[in-house]
Structure formats: C-alpha cells, structure tokens
MILO-133011 format. One record per residue (C-alpha): y, x, z. Coordinates in steps of 0.25 Angstrom, whole numbers, plus 5000, padded with zeros to 4 digits. Example, Ala and Ser with C-alpha at 12.3 -4.5 7.8 and 13.67 -1.06 7.14 Angstrom:
498250495031 499650555029 
***
This chain:
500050005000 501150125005 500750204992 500850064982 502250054988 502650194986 502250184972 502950054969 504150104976 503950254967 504050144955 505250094959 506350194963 505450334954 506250454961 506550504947 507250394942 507950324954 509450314952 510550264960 510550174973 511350304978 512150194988 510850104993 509850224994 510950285003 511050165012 509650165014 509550325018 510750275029 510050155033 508750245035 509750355043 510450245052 510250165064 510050035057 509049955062 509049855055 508349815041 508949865027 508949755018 509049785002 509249664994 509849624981 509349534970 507949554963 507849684953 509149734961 508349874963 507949854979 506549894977 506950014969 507950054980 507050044991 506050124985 507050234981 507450224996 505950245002 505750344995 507050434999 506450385013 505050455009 505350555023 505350425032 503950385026 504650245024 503650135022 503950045009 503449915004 503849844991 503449684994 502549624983 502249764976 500649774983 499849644990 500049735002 501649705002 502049554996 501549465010 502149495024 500649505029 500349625019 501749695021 501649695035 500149735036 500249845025 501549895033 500749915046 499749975039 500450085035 501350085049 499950115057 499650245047 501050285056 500850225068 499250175070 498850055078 497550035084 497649885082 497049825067 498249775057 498649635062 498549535049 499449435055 500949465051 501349435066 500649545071 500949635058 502249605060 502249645073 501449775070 502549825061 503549815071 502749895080 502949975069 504149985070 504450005082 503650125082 504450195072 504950335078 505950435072 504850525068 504250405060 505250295056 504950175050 505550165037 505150025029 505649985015 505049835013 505549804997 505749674992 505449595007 505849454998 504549474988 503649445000 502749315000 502949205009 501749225016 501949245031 503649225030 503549375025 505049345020 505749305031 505549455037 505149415051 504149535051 505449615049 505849655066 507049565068 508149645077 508449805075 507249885071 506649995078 507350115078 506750215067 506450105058 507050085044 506649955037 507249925022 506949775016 507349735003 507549584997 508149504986 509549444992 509949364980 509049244984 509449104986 509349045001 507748995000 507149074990 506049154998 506549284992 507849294998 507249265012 507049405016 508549435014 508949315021 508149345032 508849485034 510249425033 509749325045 509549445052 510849505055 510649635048 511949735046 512649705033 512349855030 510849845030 510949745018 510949835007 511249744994 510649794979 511549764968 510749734955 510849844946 510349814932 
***
C-alpha cells in the first residue's frame, strides 16, 4: 500500500519536470517548521493541481518519513475502514502494538490517535491525506470525525486536501465544510488557483 502510494504520488509531481508552486511549496516547508497544530487544508476546485502539490510536497518531506495516502487510487484507501486500517498498519511498523488490528472504525479511529500522541521529536508524525472529498460514504468517512477534534499533538503534522468549490449538499464538499466548522486559523487554508 506505502510503495503504491509513492508510485502514484512519483507519477504526479516527477522530480525532473515539476515546476512552479515556489509560494504554496513554501508555505508547506513553514507550516512543517512552525508550531501550528492544527490541520492544513488544501483546497480549490477539481484539476486545480492539489494532488500534484501535495506529492511535490511529501516528497521534499522525504527526511520526516511522511506517511501519504492518495484517497481512491488503491481498494486499501477509497472507504474510511480501509484508510484507517491500512494507516495503523503502517503506524505499528513505527510503534508495534501487541494487541491485533481492530476492524471496527471506532476503535481504528481511536488507534490512530494513539498514534498520534506517540509522536516524538525524534520520530514526528507527518500525514499528507490527498483528496479527503473522494471518500465513500460508508461509515461518514467525510464528515472527518476520525480526524482528533481540538489542537493535535505536539510533533505531529497533518496536510488534508479537498474540493472547495461544491455547492452546500453535495457530499464532496463535505469534508471542507467540515473543516471550516472547526474553527481552524484562516492561515492554514491554503486556496489553489486553477491553472490551465
């Protein structure tokens, strides 16, 4: 699943021919050097470049070992049970449990967080989760409430990305919507322009 998403994300950002985005790719090296802890939110409208920018962007984070997951390009990352089960799995290859994988998102959901909160500043927790708003409806995957709610743990670093452009009830825009409810600093909305 980590080496399927590195692929995809090598497809879309290729080192050699990646170009531009100097002001965005800046504010993402910022956020990962400040004391934000809070989310940072990408969005814009479809084919706006947000997929390319956050694979441009885990990979000039390659030294933090970020984790990455593009929703909807493997089975493993399109429903909230998979995302969330596939990202402990790789979490317990940093930090084993003893206990097996829960299956029921509850419990994943609590897992993570664990995770989270056994980030250190020897080994951060860095998480780019592309394209949030592509996720199926099973188990409210979009309303996000698997993300912790309040200020995250101290050495960890969480990009999402989503469309923004939706109209109010139209299932994709529910993930932006659901980070705007949360009271996030205006700066940690990072808005991408089209640019065709």
């Amino acid at each position: 699943e980590t080496l399927e998403h590195q692929r995809f994300g090598a497809e879309r950002a290729p080192e050699k021919s990646f170009v531009g985005r100097k002001d965005q790719l800046e504010a993402i090296d910022a956020y990962l050097r400040n004391d934000s802890h809070q989310p940072l939110v990408i969005h814009g409208e479809s084919g706006s470049g947000k997929t390319a920018l956050l694979a441009k962007a885990s990979q000039d984070a390659a030294g933090k070992q970020p984790i990455v997951r593009f929703i909807g390009v493997t089975p493993g990352a399109s429903d909230i049970r998979s995302l969330l089960s596939s990202l402990c799995q790789e979490l317990r290859q940093r930090q084993p449990r003893q206990d097996q994988l829960p299956a029921d998102v509850r419990e994943l959901t609590q897992e993570l967080h664990a995770h989270f909160k056994a980030a250190t500043a020897e080994q951060p927790l860095v998480l780019f989760l592309d394209a949030v708003d592509q996720l199926t409806d099973a188990d409210n995957g979009r309303a996000l409430n698997w993300i912790p709610f309040g200020p995250l743990p101290v050495h960890v670093k969480l990009f999402v990305s989503c469309l923004s452009d939706r109209k109010p009830g139209d299932p994709a825009g529910e993930p932006f919507a659901a980070l705007k409810q949360r009271g996030l600093a205006e700066q940690n909305f990072r808005s991408e322009e089209h640019t065709s």
